[in-house]
ZADRENKE-999737 format. One line per 3 residues: number of its first residue (from 1); their letters; for each residue x, y, z of C-alpha. Coordinates in steps of 0.2 Angstrom, whole numbers, plus 2048, in hexadecimal, padded with zeros to 3 digits. Example, Ala and Ser with C-alpha at 12.3 -4.5 7.8 and 13.67 -1.06 7.14 Angstrom:
1	AS	83E/7EA/827 ~ 844/7FB/824
END
This chain:
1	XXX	17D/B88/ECA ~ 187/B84/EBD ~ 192/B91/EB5
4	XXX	19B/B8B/EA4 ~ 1A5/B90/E95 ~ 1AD/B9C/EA0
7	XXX	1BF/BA4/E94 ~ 1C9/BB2/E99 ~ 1BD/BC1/E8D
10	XXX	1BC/BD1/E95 ~ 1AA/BD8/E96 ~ 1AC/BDE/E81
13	XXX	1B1/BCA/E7E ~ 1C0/BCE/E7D ~ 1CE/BC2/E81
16	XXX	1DA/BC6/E91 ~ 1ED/BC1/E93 ~ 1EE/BB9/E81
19	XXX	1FC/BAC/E83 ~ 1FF/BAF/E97 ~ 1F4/BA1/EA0
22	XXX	1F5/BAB/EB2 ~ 1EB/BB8/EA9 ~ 1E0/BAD/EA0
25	XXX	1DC/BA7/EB3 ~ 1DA/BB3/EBB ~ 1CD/BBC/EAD
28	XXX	1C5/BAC/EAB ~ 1C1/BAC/EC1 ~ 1BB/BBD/EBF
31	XXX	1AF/BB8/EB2 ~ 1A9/BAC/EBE ~ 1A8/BB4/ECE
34	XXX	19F/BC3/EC4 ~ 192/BB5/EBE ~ 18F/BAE/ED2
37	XXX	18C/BBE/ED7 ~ 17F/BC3/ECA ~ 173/BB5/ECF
40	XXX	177/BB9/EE2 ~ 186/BAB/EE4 ~ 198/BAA/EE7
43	XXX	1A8/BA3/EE6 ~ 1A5/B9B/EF8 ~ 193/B92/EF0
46	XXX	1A1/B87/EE3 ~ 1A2/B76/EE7 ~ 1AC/B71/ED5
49	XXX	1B6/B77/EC9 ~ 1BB/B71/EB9 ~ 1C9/B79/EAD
52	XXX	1CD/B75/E9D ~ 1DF/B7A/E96 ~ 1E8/B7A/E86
55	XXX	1F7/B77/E8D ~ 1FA/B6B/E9E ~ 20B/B73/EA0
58	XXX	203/B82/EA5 ~ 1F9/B78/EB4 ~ 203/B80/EC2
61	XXX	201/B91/EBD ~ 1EE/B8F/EBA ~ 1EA/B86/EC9
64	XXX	1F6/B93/ED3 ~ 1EA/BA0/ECD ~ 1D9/B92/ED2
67	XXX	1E1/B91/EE4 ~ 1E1/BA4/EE5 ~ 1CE/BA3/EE4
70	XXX	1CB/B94/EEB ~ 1D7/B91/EF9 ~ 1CA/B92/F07
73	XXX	1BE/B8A/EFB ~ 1C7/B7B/EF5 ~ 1B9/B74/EE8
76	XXX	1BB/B64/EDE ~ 1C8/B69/ECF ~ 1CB/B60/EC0
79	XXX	1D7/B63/EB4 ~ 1D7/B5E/EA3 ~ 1E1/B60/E93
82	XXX	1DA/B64/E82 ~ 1DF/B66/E70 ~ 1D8/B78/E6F
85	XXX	1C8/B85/E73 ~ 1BF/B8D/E68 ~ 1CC/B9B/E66
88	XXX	1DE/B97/E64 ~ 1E1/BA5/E71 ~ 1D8/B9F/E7D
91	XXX	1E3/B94/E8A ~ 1D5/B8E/E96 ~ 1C3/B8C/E99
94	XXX	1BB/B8A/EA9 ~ 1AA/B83/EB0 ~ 1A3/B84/EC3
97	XXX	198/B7C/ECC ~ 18F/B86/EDC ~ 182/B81/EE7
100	XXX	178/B8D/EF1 ~ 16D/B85/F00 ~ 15B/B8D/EFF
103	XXX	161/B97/F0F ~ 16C/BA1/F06 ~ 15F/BA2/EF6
106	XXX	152/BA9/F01 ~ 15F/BB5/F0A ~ 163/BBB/EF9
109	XX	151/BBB/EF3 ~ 156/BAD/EE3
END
């Protein structure tokens, strides 16, 4: 499963902890452990992340906020810098990879 594109908008798109990248984070890891979990997957089935920042002084804060989620996960991570996203308020964006084995699918009836 790939979950992509994923910003820190609240369920009315609208954007969380404007100019605070911990907010940002932590909005934009709920976004994706709500999309897991509507196709019957979790934060446990990720095997890669991939963030996108607009600021790489801001990496330990964001990854802080990654390790919360991930700490007993520990996913391939990559980190990159870019110029910007497609809002200027937007700090990060963040794509997941997960894998669920067809044990877990036919458990979950996917």
């Amino acid at each position: 499963m790939h979950v992509a594109g994923t910003t820190a908008t609240d369920s009315e798109g609208n954007i969380v902890g404007v100019g605070d990248a911990r907010a940002q984070s932590h909005q934009a890891f709920k976004n994706i452990k709500w999309a897991l979990e509507s196709v019957g997957a979790s934060l446990n089935d990720v095997v890669r992340t991939r963030i996108f920042v607009t600021d790489i002084s801001k990496w330990e804060e964001i990854g802080s906020v990654h390790g919360e989620y991930f700490k007993d996960i520990r996913p391939v991570t990559t980190m990159v810098e870019v110029n910007h996203l497609i809002n200027p308020e937007m700090i990060l964006e963040i794509e997941v990879e997960a894998i669920l084995s067809s044990t877990e699918k036919d458990r979950k009836g996917n």
